[in-house]
Structure formats: structure tokens, C-alpha cells
C-alpha positions as a Markdown table, in Angstrom:
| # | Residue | x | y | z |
|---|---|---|---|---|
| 1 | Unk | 0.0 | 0.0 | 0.0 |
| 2 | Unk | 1.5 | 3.5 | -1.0 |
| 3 | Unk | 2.3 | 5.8 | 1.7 |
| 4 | Unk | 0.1 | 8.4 | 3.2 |
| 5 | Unk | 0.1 | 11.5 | 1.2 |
| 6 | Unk | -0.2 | 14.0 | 3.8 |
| 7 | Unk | 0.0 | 17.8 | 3.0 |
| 8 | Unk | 3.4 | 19.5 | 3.8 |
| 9 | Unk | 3.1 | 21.5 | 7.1 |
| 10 | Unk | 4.2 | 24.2 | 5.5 |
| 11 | Unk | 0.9 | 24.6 | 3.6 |
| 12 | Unk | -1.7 | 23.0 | 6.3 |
| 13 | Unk | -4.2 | 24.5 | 7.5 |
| 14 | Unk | -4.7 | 23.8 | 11.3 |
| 15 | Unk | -6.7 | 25.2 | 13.8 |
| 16 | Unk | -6.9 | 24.9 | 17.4 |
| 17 | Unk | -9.8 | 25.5 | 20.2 |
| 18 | Unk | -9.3 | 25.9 | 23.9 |
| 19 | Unk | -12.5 | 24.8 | 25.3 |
| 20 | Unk | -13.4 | 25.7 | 28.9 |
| 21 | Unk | -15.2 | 23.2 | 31.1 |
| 22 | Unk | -18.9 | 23.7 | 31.0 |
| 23 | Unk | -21.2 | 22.2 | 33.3 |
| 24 | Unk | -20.0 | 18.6 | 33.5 |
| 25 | Unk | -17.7 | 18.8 | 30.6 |
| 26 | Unk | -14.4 | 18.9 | 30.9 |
| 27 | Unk | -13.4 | 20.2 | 27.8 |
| 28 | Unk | -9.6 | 21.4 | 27.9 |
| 29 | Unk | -9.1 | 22.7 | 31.2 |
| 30 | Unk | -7.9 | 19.9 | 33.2 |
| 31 | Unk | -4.9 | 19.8 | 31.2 |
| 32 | Unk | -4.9 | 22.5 | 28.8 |
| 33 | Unk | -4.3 | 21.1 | 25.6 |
| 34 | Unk | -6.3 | 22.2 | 22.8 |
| 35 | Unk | -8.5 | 20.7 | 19.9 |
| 36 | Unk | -6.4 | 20.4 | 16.8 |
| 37 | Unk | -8.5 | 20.4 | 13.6 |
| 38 | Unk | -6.3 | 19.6 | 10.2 |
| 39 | Unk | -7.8 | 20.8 | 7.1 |
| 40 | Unk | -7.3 | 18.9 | 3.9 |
| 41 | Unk | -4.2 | 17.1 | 5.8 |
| 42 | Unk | -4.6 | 14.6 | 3.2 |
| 43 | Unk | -6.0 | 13.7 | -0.2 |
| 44 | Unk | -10.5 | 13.4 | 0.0 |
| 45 | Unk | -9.8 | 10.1 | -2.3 |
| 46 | Unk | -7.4 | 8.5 | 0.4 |
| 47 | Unk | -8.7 | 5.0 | 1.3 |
| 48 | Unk | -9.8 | 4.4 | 5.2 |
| 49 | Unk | -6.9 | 1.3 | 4.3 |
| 50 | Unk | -4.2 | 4.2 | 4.0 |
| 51 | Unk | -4.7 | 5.6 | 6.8 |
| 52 | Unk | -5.2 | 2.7 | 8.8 |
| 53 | Unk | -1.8 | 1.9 | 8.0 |
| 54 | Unk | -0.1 | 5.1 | 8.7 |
| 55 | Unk | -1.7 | 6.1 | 12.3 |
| 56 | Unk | 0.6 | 2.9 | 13.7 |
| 57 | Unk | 4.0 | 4.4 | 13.0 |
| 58 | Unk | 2.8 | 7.1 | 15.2 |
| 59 | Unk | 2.0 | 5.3 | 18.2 |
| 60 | Unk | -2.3 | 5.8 | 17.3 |
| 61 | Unk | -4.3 | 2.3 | 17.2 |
| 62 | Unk | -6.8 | 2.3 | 14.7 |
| 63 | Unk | -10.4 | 0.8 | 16.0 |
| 64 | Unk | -13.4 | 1.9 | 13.9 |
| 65 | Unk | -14.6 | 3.0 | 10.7 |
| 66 | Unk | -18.0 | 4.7 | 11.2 |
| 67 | Unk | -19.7 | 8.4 | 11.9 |
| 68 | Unk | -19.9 | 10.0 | 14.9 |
| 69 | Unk | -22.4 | 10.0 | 17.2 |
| 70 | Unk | -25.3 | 12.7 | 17.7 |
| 71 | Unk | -24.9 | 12.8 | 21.5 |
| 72 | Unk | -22.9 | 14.4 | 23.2 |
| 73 | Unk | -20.4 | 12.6 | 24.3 |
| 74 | Unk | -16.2 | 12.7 | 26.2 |
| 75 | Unk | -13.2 | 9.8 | 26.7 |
| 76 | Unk | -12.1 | 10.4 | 30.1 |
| 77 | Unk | -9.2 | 7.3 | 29.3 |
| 78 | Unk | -7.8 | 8.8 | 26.3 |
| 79 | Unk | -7.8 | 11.2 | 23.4 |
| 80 | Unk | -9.3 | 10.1 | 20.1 |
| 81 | Unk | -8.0 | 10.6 | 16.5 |
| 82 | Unk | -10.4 | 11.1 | 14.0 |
| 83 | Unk | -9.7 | 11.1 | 10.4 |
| 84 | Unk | -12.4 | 11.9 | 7.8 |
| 85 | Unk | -12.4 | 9.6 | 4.6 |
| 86 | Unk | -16.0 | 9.9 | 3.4 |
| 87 | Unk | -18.9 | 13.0 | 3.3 |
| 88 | Unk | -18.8 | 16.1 | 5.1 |
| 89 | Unk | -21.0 | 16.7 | 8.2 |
| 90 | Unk | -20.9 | 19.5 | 10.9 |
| 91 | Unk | -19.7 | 18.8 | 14.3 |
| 92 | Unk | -20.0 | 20.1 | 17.5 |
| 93 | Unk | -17.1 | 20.2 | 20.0 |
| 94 | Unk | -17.9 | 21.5 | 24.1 |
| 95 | Unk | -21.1 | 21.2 | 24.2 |
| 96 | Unk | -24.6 | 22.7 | 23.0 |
| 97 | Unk | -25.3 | 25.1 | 25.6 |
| 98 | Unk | -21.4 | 26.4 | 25.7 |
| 99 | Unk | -20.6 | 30.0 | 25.1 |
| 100 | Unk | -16.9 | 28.9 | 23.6 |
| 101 | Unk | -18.4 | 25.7 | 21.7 |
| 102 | Unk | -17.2 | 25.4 | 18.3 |
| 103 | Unk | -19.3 | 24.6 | 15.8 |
| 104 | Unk | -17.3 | 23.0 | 12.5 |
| 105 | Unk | -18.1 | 21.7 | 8.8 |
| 106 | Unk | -15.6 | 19.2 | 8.3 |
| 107 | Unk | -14.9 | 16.9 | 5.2 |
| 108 | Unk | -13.2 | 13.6 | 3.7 |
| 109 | Unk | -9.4 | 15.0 | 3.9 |
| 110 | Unk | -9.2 | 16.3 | 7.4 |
| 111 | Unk | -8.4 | 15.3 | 10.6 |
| 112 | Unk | -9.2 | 16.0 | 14.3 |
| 113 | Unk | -7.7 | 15.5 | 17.9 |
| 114 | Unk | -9.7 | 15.1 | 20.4 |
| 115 | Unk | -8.2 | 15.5 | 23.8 |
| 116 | Unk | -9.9 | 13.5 | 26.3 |
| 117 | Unk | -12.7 | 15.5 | 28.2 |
| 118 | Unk | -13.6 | 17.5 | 24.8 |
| 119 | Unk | -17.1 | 16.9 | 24.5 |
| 120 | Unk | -17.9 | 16.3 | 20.8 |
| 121 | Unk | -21.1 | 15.4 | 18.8 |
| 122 | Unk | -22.6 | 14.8 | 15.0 |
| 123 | Unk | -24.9 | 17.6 | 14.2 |
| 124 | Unk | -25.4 | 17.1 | 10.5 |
| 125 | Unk | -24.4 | 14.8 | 8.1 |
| 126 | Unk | -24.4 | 16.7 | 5.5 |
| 127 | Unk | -23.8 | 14.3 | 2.0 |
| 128 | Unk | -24.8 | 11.0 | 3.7 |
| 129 | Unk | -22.8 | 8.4 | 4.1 |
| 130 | Unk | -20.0 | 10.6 | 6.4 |
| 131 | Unk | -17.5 | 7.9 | 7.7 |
| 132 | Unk | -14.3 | 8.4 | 9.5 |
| 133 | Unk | -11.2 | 6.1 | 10.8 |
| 134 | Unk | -10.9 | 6.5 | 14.9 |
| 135 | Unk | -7.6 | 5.7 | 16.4 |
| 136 | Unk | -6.4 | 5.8 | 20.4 |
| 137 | Unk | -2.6 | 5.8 | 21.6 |
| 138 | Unk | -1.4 | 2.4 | 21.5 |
| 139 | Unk | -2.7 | 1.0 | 25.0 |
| 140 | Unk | -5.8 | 3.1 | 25.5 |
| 141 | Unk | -8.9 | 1.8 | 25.7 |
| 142 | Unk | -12.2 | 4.5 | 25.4 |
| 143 | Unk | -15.1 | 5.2 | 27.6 |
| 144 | Unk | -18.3 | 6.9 | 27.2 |
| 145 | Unk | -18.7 | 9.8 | 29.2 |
| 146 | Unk | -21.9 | 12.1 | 28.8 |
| 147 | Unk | -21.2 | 15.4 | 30.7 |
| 148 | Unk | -23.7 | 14.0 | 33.5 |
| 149 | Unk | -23.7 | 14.4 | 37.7 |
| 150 | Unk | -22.5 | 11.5 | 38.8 |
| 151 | Unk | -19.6 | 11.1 | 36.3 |
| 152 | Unk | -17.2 | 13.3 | 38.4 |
| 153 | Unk | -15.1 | 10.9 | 39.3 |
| 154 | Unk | -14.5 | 10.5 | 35.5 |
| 155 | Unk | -14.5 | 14.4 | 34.9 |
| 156 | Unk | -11.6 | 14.3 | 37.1 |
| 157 | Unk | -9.7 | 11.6 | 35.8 |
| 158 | Unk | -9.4 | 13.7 | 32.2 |
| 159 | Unk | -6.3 | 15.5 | 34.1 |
| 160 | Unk | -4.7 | 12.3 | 34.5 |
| 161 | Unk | -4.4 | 10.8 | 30.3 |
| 162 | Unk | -0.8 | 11.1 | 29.7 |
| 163 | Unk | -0.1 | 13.5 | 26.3 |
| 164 | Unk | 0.5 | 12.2 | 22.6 |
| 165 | Unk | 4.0 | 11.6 | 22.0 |
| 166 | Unk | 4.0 | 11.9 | 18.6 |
| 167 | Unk | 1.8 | 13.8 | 16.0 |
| 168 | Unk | -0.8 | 11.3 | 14.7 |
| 169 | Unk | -0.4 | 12.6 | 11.1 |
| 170 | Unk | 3.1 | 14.0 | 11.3 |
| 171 | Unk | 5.7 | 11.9 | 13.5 |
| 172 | Unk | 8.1 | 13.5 | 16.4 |
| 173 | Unk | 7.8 | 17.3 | 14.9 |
| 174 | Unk | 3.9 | 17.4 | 14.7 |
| 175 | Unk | 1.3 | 20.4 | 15.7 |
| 176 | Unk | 0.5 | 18.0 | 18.9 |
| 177 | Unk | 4.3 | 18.3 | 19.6 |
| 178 | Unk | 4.6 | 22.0 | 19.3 |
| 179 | Unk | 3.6 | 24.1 | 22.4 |
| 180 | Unk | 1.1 | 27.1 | 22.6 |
| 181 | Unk | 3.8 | 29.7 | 21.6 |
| 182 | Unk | 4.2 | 28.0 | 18.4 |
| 183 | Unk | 0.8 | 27.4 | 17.4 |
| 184 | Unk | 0.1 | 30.6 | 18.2 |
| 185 | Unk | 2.8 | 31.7 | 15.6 |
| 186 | Unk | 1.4 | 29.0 | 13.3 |
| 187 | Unk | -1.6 | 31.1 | 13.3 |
| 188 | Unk | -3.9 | 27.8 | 14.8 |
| 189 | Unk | -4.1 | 28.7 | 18.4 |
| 190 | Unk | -7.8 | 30.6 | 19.5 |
């Protein structure tokens, strides 16, 4: 299988969303690392295959190919990779009622970090059909979390996931490498 063509990082487009806690989501307080959204970080004709292949030599465990769900939902064990291969949709990261949610049309092409805690949901599915490949660090295994009392215990365990080591996409010298200074320089960082 030919390599993953990923777009230089010269020419990505990345954005990144600090999310405060709200209500019972944790968002990306407890450990203050932010949302990273890749636009067009690859080819919209790359095969779910391809990328299944490539997340592994960065330390990320494929698991699923599938959509997203319409509830809002949180991993309080892990972050979560998410790389589009089919459709376009709109998501929904923090939660509904958030001042700071962000609100995103996303397509076959890009990618998304999660951090665990981030609250995220399907709000549209906007072709039909949207699919994506979902990847953990090698040794995580996900929960469901709802933003709900009761799950504080879980809330509070979001503090606790150890950071990616390496970029999902883009090895040792990734945007989940860089710090806030240079993301902010990158032009990502809100």
C-alpha cells in the first residue's frame, strides 16, 4: 500500500480551540491542551486502508470506521483521532449550551484531535454516508462519558491521560508536539 500523502506542514491549515469546562464537561481545562482540527491534511480520495496503515507508526491504534455520534459525548481514558475519509458533516465540540463551543463543517481530507474531556457530537451529516477512521494511543482503551452528575469521578480523571507523544499525522515534529507559543505563531491557536 503506498504511503500516506499528507499535505506539507508548510501549507496546512490547522486550527486549534481551547474549550473551557462547562457544566459537566471537561473540555480542555484539566490539562490545557487544545482541539487540533487539520484541514485537507490529506488527499478526500485517500482510502480508510491508508490511513489505517499510517496512524501505527505514530504510536495511534486504529479501532473503527463509522460516523460520529449525535450525543454528546467525552473519553475520560484517552484522546481520540479522527480522520475523515468519506462526506462532510458538521460537528460540535464543548457542548450545546457552551458560550466557547465550536461549531465546524468538516470533510473527507481532514483530521481532528480530540483531547480527552472535549465533549464532541454529529450535528449534520451533511452528504450522507460521512465515515471516518478513529484511532487511540497504543494501549488506551475509550469510555463513554456524557457530561452528566455523577460522572465526576471521570471528569476528574481527564487531568490524569498522559499527552501524545508523537503527531498522529506528522511523526516526532507534529502540531500536537509543538507548544502554545508556536501554534500561536502558526496562526492555529484561539
Amino acid at each position: 500500500m503506498p504511503p500516506l500523502s499528507l499535505t506539507p506542514l508548510a501549507s496546512l491549515r490547522l486550527t486549534t480551540h481551547y474549550i473551557p469546562s462547562h457544566h459537566h464537561l471537561p473540555n480542555t481545562t484539566p490539562h490545557g491542551y487544545p482541539l487540533f482540527l487539520y484541514h485537507s491534511a490529506f488527499p478526500s480520495s485517500t482510502s480508510p486502508s491508508a490511513i489505517e496503515a499510517h496512524l501505527p507508526t505514530n504510536g495511534i491504534a486504529p479501532q473503527w470506521r463509522y460516523t460520529m455520534y449525535q450525543t454528546t459525548h467525552y473519553h475520560s481514558t484517552t484522546h481520540e483521532v479522527l480522520c475523515i475519509f468519506k462526506g462532510r458533516a458538521k460537528l460540535l465540540f464543548g457542548g450545546e449550551e457552551n458560550p466557547a463551543k465550536v461549531e465546524v463543517e468538516l470533510k473527507a481530507g481532514d483530521a481532528v484531535v480530540v483531547p480527552a474531556g472535549v465533549g464532541h457530537r454529529l450535528m449534520e451529516d451533511m452528504e450522507g454516508g460521512f465515515q471516518m477512521v478513529g484511532g487511540y494511543p497504543d494501549g488506551c482503551s475509550w469510555d463513554m462519558c456524557y457530561g452528566r452528575e455523577g460522572e465526576e469521578s471521570k471528569a476528574e480523571a481527564v487531568a490524569k491521560v498522559a499527552w501524545l507523544g508523537k503527531d498522529p499525522l506528522y511523526g516526532h515534529d507534529g502540531p500536537v508536539t509543538w507548544g502554545r507559543e508556536r501554534l500561536d505563531k502558526y496562526g492555529g491557536g484561539k
